[in-house]
C-alpha positions in Angstrom: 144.7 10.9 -12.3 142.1 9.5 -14.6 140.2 12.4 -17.0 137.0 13.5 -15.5 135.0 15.5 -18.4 131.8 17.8 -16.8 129.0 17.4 -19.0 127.3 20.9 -19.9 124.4 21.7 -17.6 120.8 22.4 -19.9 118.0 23.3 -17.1 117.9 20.1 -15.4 120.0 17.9 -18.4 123.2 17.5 -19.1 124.9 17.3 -22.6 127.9 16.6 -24.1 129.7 18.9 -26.5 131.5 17.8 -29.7 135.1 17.5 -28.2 133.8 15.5 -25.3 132.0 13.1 -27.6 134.7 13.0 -30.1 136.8 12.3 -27.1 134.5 9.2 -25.6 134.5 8.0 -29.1 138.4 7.8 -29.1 138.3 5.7 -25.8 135.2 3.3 -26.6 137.0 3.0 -30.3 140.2 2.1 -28.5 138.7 -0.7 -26.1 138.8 1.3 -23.3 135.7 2.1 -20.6 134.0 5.2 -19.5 131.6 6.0 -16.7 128.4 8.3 -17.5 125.3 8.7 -16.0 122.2 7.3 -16.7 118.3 7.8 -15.4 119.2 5.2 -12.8 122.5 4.8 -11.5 126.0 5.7 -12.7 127.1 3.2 -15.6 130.4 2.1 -17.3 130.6 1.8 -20.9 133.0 -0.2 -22.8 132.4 -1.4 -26.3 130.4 -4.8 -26.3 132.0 -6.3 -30.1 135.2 -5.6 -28.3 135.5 -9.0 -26.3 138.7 -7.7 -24.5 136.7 -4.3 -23.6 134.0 -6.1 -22.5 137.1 -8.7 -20.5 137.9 -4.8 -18.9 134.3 -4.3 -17.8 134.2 -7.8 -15.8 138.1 -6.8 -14.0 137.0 -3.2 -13.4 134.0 -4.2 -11.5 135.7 -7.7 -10.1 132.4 -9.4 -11.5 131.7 -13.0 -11.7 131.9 -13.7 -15.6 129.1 -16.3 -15.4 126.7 -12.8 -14.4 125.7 -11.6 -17.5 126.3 -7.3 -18.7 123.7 -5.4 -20.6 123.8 -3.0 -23.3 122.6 0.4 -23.5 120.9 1.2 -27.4 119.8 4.6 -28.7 116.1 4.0 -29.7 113.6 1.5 -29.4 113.8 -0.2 -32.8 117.3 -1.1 -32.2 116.4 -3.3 -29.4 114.5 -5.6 -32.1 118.2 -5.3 -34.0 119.5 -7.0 -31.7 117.1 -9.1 -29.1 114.1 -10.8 -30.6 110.9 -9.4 -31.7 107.5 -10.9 -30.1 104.6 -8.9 -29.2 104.9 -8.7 -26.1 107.9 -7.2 -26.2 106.6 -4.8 -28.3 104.1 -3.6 -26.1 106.1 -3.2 -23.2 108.9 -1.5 -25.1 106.2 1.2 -27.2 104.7 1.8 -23.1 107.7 1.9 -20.9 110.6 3.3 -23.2 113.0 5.2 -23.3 112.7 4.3 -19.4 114.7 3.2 -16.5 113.9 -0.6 -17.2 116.5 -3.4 -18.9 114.1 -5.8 -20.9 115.8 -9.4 -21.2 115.3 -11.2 -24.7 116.8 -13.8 -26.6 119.4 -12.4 -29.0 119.1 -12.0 -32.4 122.4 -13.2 -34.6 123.4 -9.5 -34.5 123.8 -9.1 -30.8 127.3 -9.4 -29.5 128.5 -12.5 -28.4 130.6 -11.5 -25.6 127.6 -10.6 -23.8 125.0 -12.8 -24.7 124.1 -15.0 -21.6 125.1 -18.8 -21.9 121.4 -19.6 -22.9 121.0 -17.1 -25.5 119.5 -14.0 -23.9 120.5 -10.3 -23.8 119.5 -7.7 -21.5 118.7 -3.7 -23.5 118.4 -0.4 -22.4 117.1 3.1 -23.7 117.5 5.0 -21.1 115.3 7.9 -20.1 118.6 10.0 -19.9 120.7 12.2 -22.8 124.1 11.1 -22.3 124.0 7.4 -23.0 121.3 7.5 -25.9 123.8 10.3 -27.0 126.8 8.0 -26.9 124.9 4.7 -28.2 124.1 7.4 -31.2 127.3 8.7 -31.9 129.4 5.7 -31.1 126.7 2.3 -31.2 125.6 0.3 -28.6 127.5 0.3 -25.2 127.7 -2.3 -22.5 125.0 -1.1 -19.5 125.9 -2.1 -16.6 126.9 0.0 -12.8 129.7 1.4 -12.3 130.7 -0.3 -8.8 132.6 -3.0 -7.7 130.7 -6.4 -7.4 128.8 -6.1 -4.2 128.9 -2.3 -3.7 126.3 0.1 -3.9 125.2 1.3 -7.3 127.0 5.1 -7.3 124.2 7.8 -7.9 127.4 10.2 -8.1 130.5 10.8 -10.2 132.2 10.6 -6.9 131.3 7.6 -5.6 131.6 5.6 -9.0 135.3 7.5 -8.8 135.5 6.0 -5.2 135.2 2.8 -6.0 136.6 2.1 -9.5 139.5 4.7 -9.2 141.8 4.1 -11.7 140.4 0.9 -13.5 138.5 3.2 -16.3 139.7 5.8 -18.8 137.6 8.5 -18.3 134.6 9.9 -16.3 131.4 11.8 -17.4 130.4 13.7 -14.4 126.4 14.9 -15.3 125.9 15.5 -11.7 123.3 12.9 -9.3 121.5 10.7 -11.2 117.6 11.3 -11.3 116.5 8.2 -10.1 119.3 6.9 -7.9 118.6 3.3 -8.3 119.0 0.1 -10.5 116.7 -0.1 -13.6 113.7 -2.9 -13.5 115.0 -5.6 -14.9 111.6 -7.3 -16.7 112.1 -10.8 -18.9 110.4 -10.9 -21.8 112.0 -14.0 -23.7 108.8 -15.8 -22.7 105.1 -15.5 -23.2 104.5 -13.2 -20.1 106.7 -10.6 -18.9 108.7 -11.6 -15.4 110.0 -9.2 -13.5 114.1 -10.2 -12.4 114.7 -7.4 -10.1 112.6 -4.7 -8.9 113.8 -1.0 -9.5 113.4 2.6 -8.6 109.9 2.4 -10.0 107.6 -0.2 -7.7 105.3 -2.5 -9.7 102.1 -4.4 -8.3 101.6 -8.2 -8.1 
């Protein structure tokens, strides 16, 4: 039976205490992947400098590898740590985050290889949720990406992330349903006007 650790309800926000984080710490440290929630959807987090954690993430999920993972950062200024910044991006970062969109730019040196897209891009995330900004604080930036199997439903639950990758992952955070309840907006911004890849929770004219 794989750990399940209940994250502390706070009014309507859950947090982590110092023996759970220390604990996640010890797991993401060790190559290993844990699910948490997010704004959006239930996500699983693996170290992304760790190419054989990030190898875990693809099996766990039974992802094509040519489908490129994000990463899940702590603030807004480490997204231009590690994906380019243009002023665009700027803008739409300052307006929109922490928020439940992943912003796609091209990857500074200091972005982690084994997740940088074969022509140089990276998708970010600061989420509009406590846990993962908490872990990307404590621990550093963590892979961001659903915790399903590839072509599955996004889990909103602890549950159904537990249904469907069972034994695959170390340890689940269970923060209860996830406010949103659906994939983040993935918007491009490696160019000179912002594309949007896949529509999320939030709709967005033309």
């Amino acid at each position: 039976m794989v750990e399940t650790i209940v994250a502390q309800s706070l009014g309507t926000k859950y947090v982590l205490d110092a023996a759970a984080l220390g604990r996640i710490r010890d797991i993401l440290g060790s190559g290993g992947l844990v699910v948490h929630p997010t704004d959006t959807v239930y996500g699983l987090a693996a170290d992304p400098f760790q190419v054989a954690a990030v190898e875990k993430v693809y099996a766990a999920k039974a992802r094509p590898r040519d489908l490129a993972v994000s990463m899940s950062v702590a603030d807004v200024e480490s997204i231009f740590r590690f994906g380019e910044r243009t002023p665009i991006a700027e803008a739409f970062c300052a307006k929109n985050l922490p928020g439940p969109y992943t912003v796609v730019l091209r990857a500074t040196p200091e972005a982690p290889k084994a997740i940088v897209s074969k022509d140089g891009r990276l998708g970010l995330r600061v989420p509009a949720h406590p846990i993962p900004r908490l872990l990307a604080k404590a621990f550093g930036p963590v892979t961001s990406t659903s915790a399903n199997r590839h072509g599955q439903g996004s889990p909103s639950t602890c549950q159904e992330a537990q249904e469907q990758l069972g034994d695959r992952v170390d340890l689940y955070v269970d923060g209860g349903p996830t406010p949103l309840g659906g994939e983040s907006t993935v918007v491009d911004l490696s160019g000179r006007r912002a594309r949007i890849l896949r529509e999320g929770p939030i709709r967005h004219g033309g």
